[in-house]
N, C-alpha and C positions, 0 to 999 in steps of 0.2 A: 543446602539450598538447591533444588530442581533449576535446570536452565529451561524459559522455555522453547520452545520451537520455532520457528522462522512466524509461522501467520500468527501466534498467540502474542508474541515479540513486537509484531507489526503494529496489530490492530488493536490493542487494547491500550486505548487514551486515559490517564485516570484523572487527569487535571479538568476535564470540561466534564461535566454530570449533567444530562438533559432532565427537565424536571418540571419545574415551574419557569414559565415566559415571561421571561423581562424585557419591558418595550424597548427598543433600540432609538440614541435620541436622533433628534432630526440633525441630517447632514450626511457629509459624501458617503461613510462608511456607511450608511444607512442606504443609502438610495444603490450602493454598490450591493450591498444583502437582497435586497430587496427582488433585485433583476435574477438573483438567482434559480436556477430552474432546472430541471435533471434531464426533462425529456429535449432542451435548449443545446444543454451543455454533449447529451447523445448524439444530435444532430449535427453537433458542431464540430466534432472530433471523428475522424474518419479512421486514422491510423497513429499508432502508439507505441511508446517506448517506456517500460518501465525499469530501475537499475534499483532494486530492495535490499539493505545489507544489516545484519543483528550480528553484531560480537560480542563475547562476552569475554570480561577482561576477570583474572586473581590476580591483586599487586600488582596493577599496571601492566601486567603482562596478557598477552591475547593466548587464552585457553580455548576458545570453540568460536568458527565463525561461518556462516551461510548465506553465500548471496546469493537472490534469484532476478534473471535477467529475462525478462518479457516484451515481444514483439506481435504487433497485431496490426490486420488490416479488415475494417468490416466490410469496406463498398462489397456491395451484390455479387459484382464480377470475379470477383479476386479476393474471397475470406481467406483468412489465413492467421494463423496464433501459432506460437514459439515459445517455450519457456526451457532453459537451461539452469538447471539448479545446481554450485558448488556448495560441498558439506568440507569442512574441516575441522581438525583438533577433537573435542570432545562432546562436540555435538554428534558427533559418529557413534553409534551403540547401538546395542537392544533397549536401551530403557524406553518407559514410555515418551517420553519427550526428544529423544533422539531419532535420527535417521538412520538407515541401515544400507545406505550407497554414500561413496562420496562423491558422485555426480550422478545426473538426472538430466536427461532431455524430451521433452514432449514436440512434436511435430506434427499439426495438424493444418488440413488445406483444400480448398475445391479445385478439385483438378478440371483441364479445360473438356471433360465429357461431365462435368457438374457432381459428378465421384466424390466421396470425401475420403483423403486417405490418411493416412494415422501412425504414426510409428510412436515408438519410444526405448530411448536408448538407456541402460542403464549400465554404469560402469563399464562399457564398452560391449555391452550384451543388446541385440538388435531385437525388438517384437516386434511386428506389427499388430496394430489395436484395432477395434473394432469402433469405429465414432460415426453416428448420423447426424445430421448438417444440425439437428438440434443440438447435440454437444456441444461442435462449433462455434454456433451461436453463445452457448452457455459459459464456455472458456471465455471466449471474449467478452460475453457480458457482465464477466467477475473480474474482467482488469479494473472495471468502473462500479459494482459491489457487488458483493455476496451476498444479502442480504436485502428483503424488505418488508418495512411491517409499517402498514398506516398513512403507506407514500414516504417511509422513510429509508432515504438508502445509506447503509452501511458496509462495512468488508472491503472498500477499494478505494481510489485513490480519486472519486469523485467526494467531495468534502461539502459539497453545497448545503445537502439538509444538515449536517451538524453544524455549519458557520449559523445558520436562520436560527436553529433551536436554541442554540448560546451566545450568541452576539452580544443580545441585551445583559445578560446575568457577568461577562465577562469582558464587557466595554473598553473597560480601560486599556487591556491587553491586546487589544485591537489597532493597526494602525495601514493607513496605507501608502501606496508608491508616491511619487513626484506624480505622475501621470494617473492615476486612481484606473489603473489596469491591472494592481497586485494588491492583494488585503493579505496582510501578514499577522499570524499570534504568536506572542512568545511570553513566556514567562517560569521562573524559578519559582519550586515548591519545595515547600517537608514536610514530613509524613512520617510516623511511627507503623510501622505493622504489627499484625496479630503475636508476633514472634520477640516483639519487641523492639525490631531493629529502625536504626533514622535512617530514612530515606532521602536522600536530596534529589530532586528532578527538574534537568531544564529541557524545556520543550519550546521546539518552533517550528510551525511551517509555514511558510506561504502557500495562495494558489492566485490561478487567475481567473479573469472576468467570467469565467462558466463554472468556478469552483473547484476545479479541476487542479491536484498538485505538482504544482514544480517541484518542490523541493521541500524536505522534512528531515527535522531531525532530534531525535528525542534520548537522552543519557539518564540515567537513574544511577544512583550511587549507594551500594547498601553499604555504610561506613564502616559500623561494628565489624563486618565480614571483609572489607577492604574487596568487594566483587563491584565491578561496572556492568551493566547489559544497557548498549547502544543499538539503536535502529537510528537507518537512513535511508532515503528516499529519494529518489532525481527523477524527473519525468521529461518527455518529448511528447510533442502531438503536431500531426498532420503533415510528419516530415516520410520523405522515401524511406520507404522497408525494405533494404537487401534482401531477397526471400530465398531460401532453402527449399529444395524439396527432395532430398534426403540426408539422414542422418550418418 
């Protein structure tokens, strides 16, 4: 069985299927979906911290593991994006699915003559990169997705259009805070694959009022193979970003 890679590990959900619109019924968790909004939740987050970690365990044991740790700031004045990638165990190779550093640092930033400058460290090996303030912009604008199609945003760690597209189809699994400032999903699956094997899968994340994730965390268990692959998820927003400006 292929491990896969940190962003295929991340972002691919299998428990929620968008498809058919199931009405959402009336009440908090409804009126909480409802305010959801992407260019709200854009607006609203200025500066960000994301801590993203995939292990993948044989026999309870940790065989390959990769966390990538992202810092951004978008005000006008002072763009700037960070991401530091650790590779370990058997996530390291030539294969397709592996990486071929066991660390990675990206460092980009508007310097105060409005410059954008760019580095990236690899394995302790120094480039400098070639980035226009559009990259810039692009990096940071895939902390919150990579993707959009239809007004749907996907790839990041803004969750808003997938809560609206599933909410109603997946109600039950929905629940929120004391305070209706947090809407949380969780729920345990099984599944057979093409290969034959049971899959068990528990999955949870929460976010808050702009959709936005705190915190996630999702386990698969191929039984027959006795292999785990975990992804987890921790977020900050709008707090100070120690910033770097070189690596």
């Amino acid at each position: 069985m292929k491990k896969s890679n940190l962003k295929k590990a991340i972002w691919i959900l299998p428990i929620l299927l968008t498809g058919c619109t199931y009405d959402i019924p009336e009440g908090d968790i409804k009126d909480f979906v409802d305010r959801l909004n992407f260019d709200l939740a854009y607006q609203h987050v200025n500066t960000g911290k994301s801590v993203i970690t995939a292990t993948y365990y044989i026999n309870g044991e940790v065989d390959g593991k990769v966390c990538s740790t992202t810092y951004f700031d978008k005000t006008d004045d002072t763009k700037y994006y960070y991401i530091n990638t650790e590779v370990d165990g058997s996530f390291i190779g030539d294969g397709e699915d592996q990486y071929t550093y066991s660390n990675e640092q990206i460092l980009t930033y508007l310097d105060t003559d409005e410059s954008v400058k760019a580095f990236k460290k690899t394995d302790g090996n120094l480039d400098k990169i070639t980035y226009r303030l559009e990259d810039l912009n692009i990096s940071i604008n895939n902390f919150f997705y990579t993707e959009l199609e239809s007004g749907y945003h996907r790839g990041g760690v803004y969750y808003g259009d997938y809560i609206v597209a599933n909410c109603g189809r997946y109600y039950s699994c929905f629940s929120l805070n004391e305070d209706k400032t947090c809407l949380r999903y969780a729920v345990n699956t099984k599944s057979v694959n093409s290969e034959g094997d049971s899959i068990y899968t528990m999955h949870d994340f929460t976010v808050d009022e702009f959709g936005m994730i705190i915190n996630l965390s999702s386990k698969s268990l191929y039984y027959e193979k006795n292999i785990t692959i975990e992804t987890t998820i921790a977020c900050e927003y709008n707090m100070e970003v120690e910033k770097i400006t070189e690596l």
